[in-house]
C-alpha positions in Angstrom: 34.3 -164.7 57.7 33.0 -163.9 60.9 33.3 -159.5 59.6 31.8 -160.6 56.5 28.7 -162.1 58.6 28.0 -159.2 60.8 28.4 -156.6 58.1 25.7 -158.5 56.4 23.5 -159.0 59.4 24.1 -154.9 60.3 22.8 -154.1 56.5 20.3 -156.4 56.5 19.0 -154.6 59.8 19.3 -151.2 58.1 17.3 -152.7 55.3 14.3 -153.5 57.2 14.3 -151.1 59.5 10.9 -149.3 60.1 10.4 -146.3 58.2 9.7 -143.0 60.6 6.0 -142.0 61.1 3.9 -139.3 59.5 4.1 -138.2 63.5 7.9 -138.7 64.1 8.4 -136.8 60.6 6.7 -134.2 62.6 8.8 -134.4 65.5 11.9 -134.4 63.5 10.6 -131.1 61.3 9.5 -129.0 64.7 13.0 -130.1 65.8 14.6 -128.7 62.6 12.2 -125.5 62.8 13.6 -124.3 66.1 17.2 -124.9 65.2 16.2 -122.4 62.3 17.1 -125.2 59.3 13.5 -124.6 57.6 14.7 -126.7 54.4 14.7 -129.7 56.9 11.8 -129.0 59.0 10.5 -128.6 55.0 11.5 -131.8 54.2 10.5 -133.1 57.3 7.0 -132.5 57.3 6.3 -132.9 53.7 7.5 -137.1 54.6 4.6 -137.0 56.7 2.2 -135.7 54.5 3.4 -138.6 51.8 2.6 -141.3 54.6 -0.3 -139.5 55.7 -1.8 -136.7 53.6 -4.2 -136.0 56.0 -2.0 -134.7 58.7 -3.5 -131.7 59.6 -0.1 -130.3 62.1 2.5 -131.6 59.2 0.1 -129.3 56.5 0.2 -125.8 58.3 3.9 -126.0 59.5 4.6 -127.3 55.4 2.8 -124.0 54.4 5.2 -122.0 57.4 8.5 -123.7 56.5 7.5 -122.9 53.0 7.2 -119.2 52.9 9.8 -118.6 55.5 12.3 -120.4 52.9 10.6 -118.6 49.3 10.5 -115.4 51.5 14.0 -113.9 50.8 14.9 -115.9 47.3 16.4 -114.0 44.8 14.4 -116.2 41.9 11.0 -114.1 41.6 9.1 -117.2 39.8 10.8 -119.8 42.2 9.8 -117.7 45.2 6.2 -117.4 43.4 5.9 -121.2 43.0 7.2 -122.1 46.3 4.5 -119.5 47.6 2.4 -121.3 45.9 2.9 -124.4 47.0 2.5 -122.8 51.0 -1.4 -121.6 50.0 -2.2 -125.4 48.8 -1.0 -126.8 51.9 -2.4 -124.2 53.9 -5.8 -124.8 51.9 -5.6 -128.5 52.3 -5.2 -128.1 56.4 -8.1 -125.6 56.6 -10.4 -128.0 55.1 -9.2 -130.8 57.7 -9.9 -128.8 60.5 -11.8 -125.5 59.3 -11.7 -124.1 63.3 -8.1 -124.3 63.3 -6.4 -120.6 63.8 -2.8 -122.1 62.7 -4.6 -123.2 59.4 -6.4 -119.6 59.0 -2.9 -117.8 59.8 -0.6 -120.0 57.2 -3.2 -119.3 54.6 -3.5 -115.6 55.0 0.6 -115.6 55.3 1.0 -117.4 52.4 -1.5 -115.4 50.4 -0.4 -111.8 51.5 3.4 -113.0 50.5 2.2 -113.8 47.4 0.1 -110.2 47.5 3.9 -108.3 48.3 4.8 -109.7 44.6 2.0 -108.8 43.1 1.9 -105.3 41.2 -0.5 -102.5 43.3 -3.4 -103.2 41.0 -2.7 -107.3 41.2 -2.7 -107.1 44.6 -5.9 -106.2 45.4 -7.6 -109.5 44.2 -5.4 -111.2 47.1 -6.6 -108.4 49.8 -10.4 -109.7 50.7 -9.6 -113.1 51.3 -6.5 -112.1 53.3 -8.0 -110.2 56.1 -11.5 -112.6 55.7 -8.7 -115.4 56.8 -6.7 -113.1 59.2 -10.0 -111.7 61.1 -11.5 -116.2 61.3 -7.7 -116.6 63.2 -8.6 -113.7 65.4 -12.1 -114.8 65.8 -11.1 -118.2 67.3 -8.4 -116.4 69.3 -8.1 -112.8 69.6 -4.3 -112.7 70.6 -3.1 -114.5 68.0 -0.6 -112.4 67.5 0.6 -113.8 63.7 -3.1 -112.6 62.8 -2.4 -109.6 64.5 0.4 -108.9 62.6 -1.4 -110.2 59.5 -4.6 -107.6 60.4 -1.5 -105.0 61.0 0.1 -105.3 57.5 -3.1 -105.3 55.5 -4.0 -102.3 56.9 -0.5 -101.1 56.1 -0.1 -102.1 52.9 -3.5 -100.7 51.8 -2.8 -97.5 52.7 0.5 -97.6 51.3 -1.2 -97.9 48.0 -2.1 -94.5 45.9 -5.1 -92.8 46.4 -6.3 -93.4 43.1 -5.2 -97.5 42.9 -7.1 -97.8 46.6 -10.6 -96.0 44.7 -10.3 -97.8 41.4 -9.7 -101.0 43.8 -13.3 -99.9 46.1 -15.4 -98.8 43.0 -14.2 -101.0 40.4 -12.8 -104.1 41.2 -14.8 -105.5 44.0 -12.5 -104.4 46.7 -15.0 -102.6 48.9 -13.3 -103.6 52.3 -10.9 -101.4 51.0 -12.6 -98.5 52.6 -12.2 -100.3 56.0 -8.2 -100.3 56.0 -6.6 -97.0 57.9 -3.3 -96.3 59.5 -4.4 -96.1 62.6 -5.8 -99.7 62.2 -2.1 -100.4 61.0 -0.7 -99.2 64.2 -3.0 -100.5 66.5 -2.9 -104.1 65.0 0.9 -104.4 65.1 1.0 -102.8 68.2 -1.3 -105.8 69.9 1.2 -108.2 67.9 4.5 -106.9 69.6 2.4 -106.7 73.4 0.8 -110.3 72.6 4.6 -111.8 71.3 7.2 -109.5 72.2 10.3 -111.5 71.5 9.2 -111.9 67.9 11.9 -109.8 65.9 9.6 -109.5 62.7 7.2 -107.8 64.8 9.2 -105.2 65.7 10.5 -104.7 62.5 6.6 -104.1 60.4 5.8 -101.8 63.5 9.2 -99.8 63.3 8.0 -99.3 59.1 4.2 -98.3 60.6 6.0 -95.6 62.6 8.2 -94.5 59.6 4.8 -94.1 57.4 2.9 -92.2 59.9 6.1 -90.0 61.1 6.7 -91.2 64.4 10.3 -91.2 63.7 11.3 -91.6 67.5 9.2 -94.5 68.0 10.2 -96.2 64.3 13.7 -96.0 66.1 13.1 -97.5 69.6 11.7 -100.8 67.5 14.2 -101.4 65.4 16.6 -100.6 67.8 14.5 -103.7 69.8 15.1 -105.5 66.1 19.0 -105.3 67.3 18.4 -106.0 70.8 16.3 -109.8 70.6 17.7 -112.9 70.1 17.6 -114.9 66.7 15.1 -117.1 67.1 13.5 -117.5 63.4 14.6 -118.8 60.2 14.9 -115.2 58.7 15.7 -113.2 61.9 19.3 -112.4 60.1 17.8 -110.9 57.1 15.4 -108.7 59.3 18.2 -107.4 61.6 19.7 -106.3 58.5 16.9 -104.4 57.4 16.9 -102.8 60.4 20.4 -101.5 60.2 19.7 -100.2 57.1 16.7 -98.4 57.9 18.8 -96.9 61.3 21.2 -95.7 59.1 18.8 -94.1 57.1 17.3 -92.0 59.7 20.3 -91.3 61.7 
């Protein structure tokens, strides 16, 4: 009788136990983020935006968890969804707390991943607001080095556009800042990102392709030989180390 009485008493306490937090599902999600298990840190923080909406830190690190998890799906309409999703939050923290760089850099990372899926004409309709949101983050701090590497890879990708899509985008389509993107903008940018953060592997990596694009083939190789080097530290460290082996291979 007396095991009966205690299982029921130790149920009972599990029962009415106090629910976590919108702040210690925050805790718990940061704690999942650095031990790389983004679906938790996901789950994590989107607990704390249903028992508090308005929580501006559980909002931008929803929109980060998001896209690093959507990043390397193989479902194209799953990953565009999940992108999705990552701009809303994003959207909803920036309007919380507008001077925020954290909010300005999930939004322009969520938008320019949803750009990358886009075809070359579709993606120029994503490129204005991505660098307006990239070059706010580096206005309230200049070495933010995300919006470094944001400022880096819009550059980048511009120029990695044809001639012809890049005018039709200036003259036609309302993409005038167009004209403003250059490689040596690219280089510069990602270069500031890997001085500011150099421990970031995904850096490296966008730097390494900068090199390849412009010809700097020696230099393209010390950075993703640096890819090889760093410790894991990021939810899709793996996938870039693999992308640089492959792209050693290819130039070796």
């Amino acid at each position: 009788m007396r095991f009966h009485l205690t299982a029921f008493l130790l149920v009972l306490a599990a029962g009415t136990a106090p629910a976590q937090s919108s702040s210690e599902h925050v805790v718990a999600g940061d704690r999942d983020y650095v031990a790389l298990n983004a679906t938790g840190a996901l789950s994590h923080y989107e607990s704390a935006l249903a028992a508090d909406p308005r929580n501006f830190e559980a909002l931008w690190k929803a929109s980060r968890s998001a896209v690093d998890i959507a990043s390397y799906s193989p479902d194209a309409s799953k990953k565009n969804a999940v992108f999705s999703t990552a701009e809303e939050y994003a959207r909803r923290a920036l309007v919380l707390n507008p001077v925020s760089p954290e909010g300005h850099f999930a939004l322009a990372r969520a938008l320019g991943k949803t750009a990358l899926s886009q075809s070359p004409r579709g993606r120029v309709k994503y490129a204005t607001e991505i660098r307006s949101q990239a070059l706010e983050c580096l206005r309230l701090d200049p070495k933010y080095a995300g919006c470094l590497h944001v400022m880096g890879m819009w550059n980048a990708e511009v120029m990695r556009l044809s001639g012809i899509t890049r005018l039709i985008a200036k003259n036609f389509l309302g993409g005038q800042v167009f004209g403003t993107a250059s490689w040596a903008g690219a280089r510069s940018y990602m270069e500031q990102s890997v001085a500011d953060d150099p421990d970031r592997i995904v850096h490296h990596l966008d730097l390494a392709g900068v090199y390849r694009d412009t010809g700097d083939s020696s230099r393209e190789r010390a950075e993703l030989e640096a890819v090889l080097r760093l410790t894991v530290a990021d939810f899709n460290d793996h996938h870039y180390k693999d992308e640089a082996r492959g792209e050693l291979a290819a130039i070796r």
